[in-house]
C-alpha positions as a printed Julia matrix, in Angstrom:
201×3 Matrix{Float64}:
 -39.43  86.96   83.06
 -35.9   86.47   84.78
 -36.69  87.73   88.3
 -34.66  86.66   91.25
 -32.72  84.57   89.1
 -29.45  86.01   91.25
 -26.41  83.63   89.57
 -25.65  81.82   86.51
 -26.58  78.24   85.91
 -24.39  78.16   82.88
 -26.91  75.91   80.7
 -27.02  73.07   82.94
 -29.44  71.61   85.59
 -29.01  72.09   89.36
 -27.14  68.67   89.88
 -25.21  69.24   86.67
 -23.68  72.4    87.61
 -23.22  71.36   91.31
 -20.6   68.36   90.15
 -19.03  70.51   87.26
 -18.19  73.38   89.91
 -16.9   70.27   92.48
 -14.7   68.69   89.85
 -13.29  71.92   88.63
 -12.57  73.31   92.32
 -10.57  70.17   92.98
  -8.68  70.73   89.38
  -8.18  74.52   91.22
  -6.9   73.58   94.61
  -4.29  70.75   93.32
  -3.25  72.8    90.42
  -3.56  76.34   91.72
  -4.87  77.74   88.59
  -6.95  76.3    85.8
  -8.24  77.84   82.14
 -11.74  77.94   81.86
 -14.49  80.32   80.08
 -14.97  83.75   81.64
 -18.89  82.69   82.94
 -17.6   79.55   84.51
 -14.9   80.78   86.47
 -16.87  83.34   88.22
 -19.21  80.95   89.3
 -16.55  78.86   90.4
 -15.29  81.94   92.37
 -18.23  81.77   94.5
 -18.12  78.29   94.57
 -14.71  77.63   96.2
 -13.59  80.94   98.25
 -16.2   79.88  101.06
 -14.79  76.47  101.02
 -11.15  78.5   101.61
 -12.7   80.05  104.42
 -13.92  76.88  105.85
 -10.81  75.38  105.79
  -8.79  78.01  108.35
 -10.94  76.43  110.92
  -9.12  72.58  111.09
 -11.87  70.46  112.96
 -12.94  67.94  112.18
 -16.6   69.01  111.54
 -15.55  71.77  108.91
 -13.33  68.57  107.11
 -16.36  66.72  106.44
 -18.19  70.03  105.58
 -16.25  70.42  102.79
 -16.46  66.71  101.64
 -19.2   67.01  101.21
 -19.19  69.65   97.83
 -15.58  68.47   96.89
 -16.34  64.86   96.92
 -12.2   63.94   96.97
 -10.19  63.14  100.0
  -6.72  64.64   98.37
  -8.37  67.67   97.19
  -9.4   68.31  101.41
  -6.0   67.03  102.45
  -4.54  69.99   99.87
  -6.72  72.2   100.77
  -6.03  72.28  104.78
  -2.57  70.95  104.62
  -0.86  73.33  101.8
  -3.58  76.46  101.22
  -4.64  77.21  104.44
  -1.82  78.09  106.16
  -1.26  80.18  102.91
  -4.25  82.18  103.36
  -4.37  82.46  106.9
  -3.98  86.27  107.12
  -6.03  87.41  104.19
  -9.9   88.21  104.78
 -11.09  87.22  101.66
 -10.27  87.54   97.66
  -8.58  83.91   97.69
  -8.99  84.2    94.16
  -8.3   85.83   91.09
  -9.39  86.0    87.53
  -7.66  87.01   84.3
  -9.3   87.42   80.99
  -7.2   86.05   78.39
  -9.77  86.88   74.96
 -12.03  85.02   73.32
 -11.82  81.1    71.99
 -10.89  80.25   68.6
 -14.53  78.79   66.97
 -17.22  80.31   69.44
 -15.69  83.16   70.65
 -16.1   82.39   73.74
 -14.93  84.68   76.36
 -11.29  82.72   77.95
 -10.24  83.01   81.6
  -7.82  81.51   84.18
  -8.76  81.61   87.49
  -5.77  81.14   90.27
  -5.14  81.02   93.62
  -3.63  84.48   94.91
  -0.92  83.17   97.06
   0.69  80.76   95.02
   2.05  83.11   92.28
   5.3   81.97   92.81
   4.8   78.65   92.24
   3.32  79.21   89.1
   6.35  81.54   88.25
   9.3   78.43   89.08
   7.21  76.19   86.7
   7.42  78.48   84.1
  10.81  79.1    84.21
  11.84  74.96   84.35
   9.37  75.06   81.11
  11.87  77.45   79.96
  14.96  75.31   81.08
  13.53  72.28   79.36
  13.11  74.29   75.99
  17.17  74.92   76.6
  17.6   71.57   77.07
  16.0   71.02   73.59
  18.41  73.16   72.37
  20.99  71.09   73.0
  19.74  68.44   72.02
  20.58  69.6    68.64
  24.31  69.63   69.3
  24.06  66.33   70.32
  22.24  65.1    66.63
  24.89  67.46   65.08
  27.5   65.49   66.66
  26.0   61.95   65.84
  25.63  63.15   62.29
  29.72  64.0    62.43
  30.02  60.26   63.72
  27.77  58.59   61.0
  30.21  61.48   58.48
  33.22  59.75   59.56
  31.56  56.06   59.4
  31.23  56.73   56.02
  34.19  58.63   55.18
  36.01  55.4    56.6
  33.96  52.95   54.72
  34.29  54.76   51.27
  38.33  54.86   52.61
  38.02  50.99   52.81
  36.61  50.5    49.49
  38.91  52.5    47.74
  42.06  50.5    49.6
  39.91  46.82   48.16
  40.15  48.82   44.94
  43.76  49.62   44.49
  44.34  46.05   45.83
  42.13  44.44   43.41
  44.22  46.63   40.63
  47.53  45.42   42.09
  46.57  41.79   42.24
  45.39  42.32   38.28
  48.47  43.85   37.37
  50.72  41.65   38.97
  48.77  38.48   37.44
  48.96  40.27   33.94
  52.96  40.37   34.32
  53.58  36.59   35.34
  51.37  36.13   32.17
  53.21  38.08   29.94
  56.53  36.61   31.6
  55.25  32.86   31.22
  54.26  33.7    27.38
  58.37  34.88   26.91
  59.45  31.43   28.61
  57.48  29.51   26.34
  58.6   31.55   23.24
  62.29  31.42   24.73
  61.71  27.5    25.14
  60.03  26.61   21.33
  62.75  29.22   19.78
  65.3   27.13   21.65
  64.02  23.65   20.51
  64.13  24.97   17.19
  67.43  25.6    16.87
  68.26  22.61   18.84
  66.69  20.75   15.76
  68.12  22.56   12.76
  71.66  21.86   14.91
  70.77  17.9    14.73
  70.04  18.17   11.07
């Protein structure tokens, strides 16, 4: 029988569940909102909204009160230095969750769970996510413009080549002429001598 079994120990034993709900309220209070399984972040509702409460009273008693179940010196600093002048005014409900569906493979049930008064924080680092993916954008300008750069590289080496070519052709050409001119000269010389000869005769 299940009776007076009031909360969930989400499969675990007593000490295993106590430092699982400890590590994940310190992931909550420096992040402001984590993603977690639907079962898990109600418990950790429970878990950390009484530590909120704890914290509008700044002694030094309550500090080491909550120590004690966070375990993390920056997690208390957060907590009384940036969220509890936040929720000063509210009564309760520091908290909210959101279902998001179930998990790809065990179908779990998804949630985030979030702080209520930091909303807008949450909402500028979406929007500089945003700005980055812009930025990728142009980065693609940029690689468009490198690839115009390495375009006229080569254009200017193929340019190069060609000139070599037509100089190479030149040099041929001209050699082929003072070949063809020194082959005449001979000729022109032996035809000469020849009729030098037939003169002596």
């Amino acid at each position: 029988m299940r009776h007076n079994k009031k909360f969930n120990h989400l499969g675990r034993t007593a000490s295993h569940r106590d430092a699982m709900l400890a590590n994940m309220a310190v992931s909550l209070i420096m992040h402001k909102r984590i993603t977690t399984t639907l079962a898990k972040a109600k418990a950790l509702k429970k878990y950390v909204e009484p530590l909120i409460t704890r914290s509008k009273d700044d002694t030094t008693n309550s500090r080491r009160v909550v120590f004690r179940y966070l375990q993390k010196k920056e997690a208390v600093t957060e907590l009384y230095k940036t969220v509890a002048p936040k929720v000063g005014d509210r009564p309760g409900g520091y908290t909210r969750v959101i279902k998001l569906g179930t998990r790809q493979g065990d179908a779990a049930q998804i949630a985030f769970i979030e702080l209520v008064d930091f909303d807008d924080n949450m909402a500028k680092t979406e929007k500089t996510a945003k700005k980055t993916r812009r930025s990728r954008r142009s980065s693609g300008k940029k690689n468009d413009e490198a690839a115009k750069a390495d375009s006229a590289v080569e254009t200017d080496d193929v340019v190069k080549a060609e000139t070599a070519e037509e100089t190479s052709k030149e040099a041929s050409e001209a050699k082929a002429k003072e070949d063809v001119s020194e082959a005449t000269a001979k000729e022109d010389a032996s035809e000469a001598k020849a009729q030098d000869e037939k003169e002596a005769k």
